[in-house]
C-alpha positions as CSV (number, residue, x, y, z in Angstrom):
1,X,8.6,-3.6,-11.3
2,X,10.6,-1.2,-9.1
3,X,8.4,-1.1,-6.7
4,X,10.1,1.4,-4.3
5,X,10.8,3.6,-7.4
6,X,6.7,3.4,-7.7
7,X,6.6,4.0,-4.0
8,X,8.5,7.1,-4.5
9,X,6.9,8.8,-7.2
10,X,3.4,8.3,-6.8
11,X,3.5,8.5,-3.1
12,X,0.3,7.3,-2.6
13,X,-0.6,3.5,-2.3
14,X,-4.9,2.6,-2.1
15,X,-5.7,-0.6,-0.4
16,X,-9.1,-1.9,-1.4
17,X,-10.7,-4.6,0.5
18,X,-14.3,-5.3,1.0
19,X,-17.5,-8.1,0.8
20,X,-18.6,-7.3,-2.2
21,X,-16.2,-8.7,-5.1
22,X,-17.9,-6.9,-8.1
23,X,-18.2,-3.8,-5.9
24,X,-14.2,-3.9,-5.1
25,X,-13.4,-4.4,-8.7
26,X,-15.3,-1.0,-9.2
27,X,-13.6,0.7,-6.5
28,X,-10.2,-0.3,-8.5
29,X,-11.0,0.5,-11.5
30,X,-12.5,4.3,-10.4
31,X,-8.9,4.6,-8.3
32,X,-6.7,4.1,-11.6
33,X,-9.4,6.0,-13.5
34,X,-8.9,9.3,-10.8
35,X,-5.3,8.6,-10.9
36,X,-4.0,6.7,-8.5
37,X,-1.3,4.2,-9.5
38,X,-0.8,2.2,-7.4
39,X,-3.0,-0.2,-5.8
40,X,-3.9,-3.0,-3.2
41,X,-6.5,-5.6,-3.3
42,X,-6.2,-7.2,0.4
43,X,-7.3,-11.2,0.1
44,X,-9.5,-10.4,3.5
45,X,-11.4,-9.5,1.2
46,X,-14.4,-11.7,-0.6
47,X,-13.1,-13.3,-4.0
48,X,-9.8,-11.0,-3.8
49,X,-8.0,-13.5,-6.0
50,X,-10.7,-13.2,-9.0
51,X,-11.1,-9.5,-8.3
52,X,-7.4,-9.1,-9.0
53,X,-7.5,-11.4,-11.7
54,X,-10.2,-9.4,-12.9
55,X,-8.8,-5.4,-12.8
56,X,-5.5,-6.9,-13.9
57,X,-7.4,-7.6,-17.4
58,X,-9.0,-4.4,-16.9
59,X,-6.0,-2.5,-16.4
60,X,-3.4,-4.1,-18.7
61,X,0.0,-5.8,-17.4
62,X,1.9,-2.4,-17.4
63,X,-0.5,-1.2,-14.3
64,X,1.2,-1.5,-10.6
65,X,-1.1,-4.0,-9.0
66,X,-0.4,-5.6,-6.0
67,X,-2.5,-7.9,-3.4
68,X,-2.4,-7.5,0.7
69,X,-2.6,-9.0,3.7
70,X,-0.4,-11.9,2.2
71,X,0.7,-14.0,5.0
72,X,1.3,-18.1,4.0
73,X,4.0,-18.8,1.3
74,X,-0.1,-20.1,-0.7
75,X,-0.9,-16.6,-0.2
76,X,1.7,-15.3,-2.2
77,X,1.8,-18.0,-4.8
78,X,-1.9,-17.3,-5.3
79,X,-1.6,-14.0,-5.8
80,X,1.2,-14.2,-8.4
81,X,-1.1,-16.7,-10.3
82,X,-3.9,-14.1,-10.2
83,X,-1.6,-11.5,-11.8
84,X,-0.2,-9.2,-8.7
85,X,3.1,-7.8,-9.4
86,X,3.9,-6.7,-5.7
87,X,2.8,-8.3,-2.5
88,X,2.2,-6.7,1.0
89,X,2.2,-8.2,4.0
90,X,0.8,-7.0,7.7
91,X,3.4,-8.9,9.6
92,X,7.2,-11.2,9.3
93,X,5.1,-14.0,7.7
94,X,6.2,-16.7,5.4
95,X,4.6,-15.1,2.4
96,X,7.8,-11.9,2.6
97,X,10.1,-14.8,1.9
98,X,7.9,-16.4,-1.0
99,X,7.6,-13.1,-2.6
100,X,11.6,-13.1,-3.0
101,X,11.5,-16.6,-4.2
102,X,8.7,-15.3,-6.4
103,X,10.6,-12.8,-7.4
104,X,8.3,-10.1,-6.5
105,X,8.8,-7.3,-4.0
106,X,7.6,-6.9,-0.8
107,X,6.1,-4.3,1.3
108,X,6.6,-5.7,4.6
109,X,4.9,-5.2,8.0
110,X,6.5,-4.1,10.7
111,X,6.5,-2.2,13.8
112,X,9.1,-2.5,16.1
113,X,12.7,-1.6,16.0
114,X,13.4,-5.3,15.8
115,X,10.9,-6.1,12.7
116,X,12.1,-3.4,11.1
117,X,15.4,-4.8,11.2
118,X,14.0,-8.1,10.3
119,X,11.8,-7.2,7.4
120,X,14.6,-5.2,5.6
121,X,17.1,-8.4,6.2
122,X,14.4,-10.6,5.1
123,X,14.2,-8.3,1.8
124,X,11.9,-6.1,1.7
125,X,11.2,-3.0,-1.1
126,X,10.2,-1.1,2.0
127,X,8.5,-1.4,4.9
128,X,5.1,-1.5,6.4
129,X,4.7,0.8,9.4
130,X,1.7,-0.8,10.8
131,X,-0.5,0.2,12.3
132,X,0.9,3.7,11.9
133,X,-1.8,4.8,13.8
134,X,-0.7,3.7,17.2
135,X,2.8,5.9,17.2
136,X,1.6,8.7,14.6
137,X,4.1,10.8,12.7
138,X,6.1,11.0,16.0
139,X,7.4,7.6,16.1
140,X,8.1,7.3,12.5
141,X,10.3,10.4,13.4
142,X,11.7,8.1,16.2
143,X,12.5,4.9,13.9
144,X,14.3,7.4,11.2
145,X,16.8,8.0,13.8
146,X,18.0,4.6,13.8
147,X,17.4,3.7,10.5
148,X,17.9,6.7,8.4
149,X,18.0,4.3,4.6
150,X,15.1,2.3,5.6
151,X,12.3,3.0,2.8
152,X,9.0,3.5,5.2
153,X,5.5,3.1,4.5
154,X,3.1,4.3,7.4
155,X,-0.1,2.3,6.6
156,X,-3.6,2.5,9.3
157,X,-5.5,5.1,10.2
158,X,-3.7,7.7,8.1
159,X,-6.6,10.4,6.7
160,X,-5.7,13.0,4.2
161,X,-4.5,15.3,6.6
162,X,-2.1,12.9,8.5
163,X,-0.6,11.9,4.8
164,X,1.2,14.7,4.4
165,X,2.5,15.3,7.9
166,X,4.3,11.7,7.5
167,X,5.7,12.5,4.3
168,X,7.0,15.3,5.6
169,X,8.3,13.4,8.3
170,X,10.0,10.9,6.0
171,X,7.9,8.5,4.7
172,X,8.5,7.5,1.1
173,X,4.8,6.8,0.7
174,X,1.4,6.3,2.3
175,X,-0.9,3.4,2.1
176,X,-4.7,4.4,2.8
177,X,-7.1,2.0,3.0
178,X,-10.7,2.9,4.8
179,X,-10.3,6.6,4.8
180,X,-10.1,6.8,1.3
181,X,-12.5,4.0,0.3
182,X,-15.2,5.2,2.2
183,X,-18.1,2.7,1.5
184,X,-16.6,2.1,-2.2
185,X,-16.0,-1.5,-2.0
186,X,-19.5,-2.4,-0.7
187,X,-21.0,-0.4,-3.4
188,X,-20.8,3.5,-2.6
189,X,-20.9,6.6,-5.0
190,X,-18.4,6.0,-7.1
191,X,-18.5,9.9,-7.5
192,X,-17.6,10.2,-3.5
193,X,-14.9,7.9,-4.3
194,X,-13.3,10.2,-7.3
195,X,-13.3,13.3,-4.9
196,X,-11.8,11.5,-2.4
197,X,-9.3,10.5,-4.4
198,X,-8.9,13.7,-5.7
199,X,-8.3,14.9,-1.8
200,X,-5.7,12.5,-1.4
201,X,-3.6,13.1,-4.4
202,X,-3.5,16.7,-3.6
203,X,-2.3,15.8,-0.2
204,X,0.5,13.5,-1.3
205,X,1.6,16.4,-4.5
206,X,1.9,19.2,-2.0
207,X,5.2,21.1,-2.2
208,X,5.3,21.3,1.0
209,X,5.7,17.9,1.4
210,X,9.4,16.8,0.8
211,X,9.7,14.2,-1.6
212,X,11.5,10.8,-1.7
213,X,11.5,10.6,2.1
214,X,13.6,13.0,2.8
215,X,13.2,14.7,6.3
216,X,11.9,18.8,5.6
């Protein structure tokens, strides 16, 4: 897969994570069913290798499924094995260089001028702004300066509101973990889940927001 053409177009990436492995697997499978395409399973969470395994039979091979918080070069072999066709990592770890040897792509962490560097020389689709939460839209403003090609993701603490401001601001894409999950992955209305969802696809289809990372 592309996956910074995916990045692009959808402009929305979900990041499920949770304790309960059966609820996680419901949360994914109501995501793709509300229409978000593109999707994270973070292995902090419990059984995040068979939940993957799982939705990725669920979901056929054509879906864009990915799995996060991938830090050991085991980590990303794992994952692969469990059917992820992308990778995302919170940090420069040994799994971003695995995923290349892999042949998957990346989404890198980063946060710093320096990582940033480092992450696209080590690869990367795009990088991880993380956690975006700690600079806001502002300093993803700041890092555009410098690196006006670099594919950014801002990923923490981004709510529904705050997506479209860093689109706006440049970001290809938006990666939304808690905010939009809500209490999905340890078994919340699945209903609550749709409508957020719903919120957040809205958000990210604005034409207000510029598309393809490109400053308005």
């Amino acid at each position: 897969m592309n996956l910074l053409d995916e990045l692009r177009r959808h402009r929305l990436l979900a990041i499920v994570r949770g304790p309960d492995p059966d609820a996680a697997l419901a949360a994914v499978l109501t995501l793709a069913g509300s229409g978000v395409a593109l999707i994270e399973v973070s292995l902090s969470g419990a059984s995040a290798l068979d939940t993957i395994r799982r939705a990725r039979a669920e979901l056929g091979d054509g879906f864009a499924l990915g799995a996060g918080t991938v830090l050991s070069a085991g980590d990303a072999r794992a994952a692969a094995d469990a059917g992820a066709t992308f990778l995302v990592t919170p940090a420069l770890a040994p799994g971003v260089g695995e995923a290349g040897r892999l042949g998957l792509p990346v989404l890198a962490g980063a946060l710093t001028p320096t990582e940033v560097y480092q992450a696209t020389a080590a690869g990367a689709a795009a990088v991880k702004l993380f956690p975006a939460s700690l600079g806001g839209p502002g300093y993803l403003s700041a890092l555009r300066d410098p690196f006006p090609g670099t594919p950014f993701v801002p990923v923490g603490g981004v709510d529904a509101d705050g997506a479209g401001e860093y689109l706006r601001r440049g970001a290809v894409a938006v990666g939304v973990g808690s905010p939009l999950l809500g209490d999905a992955a340890r078994g919340g209305d699945p209903g609550a889940l749709r409508e957020r969802a719903a919120a957040f696809l809205a958000a990210v289809a604005s034409p207000q927001v510029a598309a393809g990372g490109v400053r308005a």
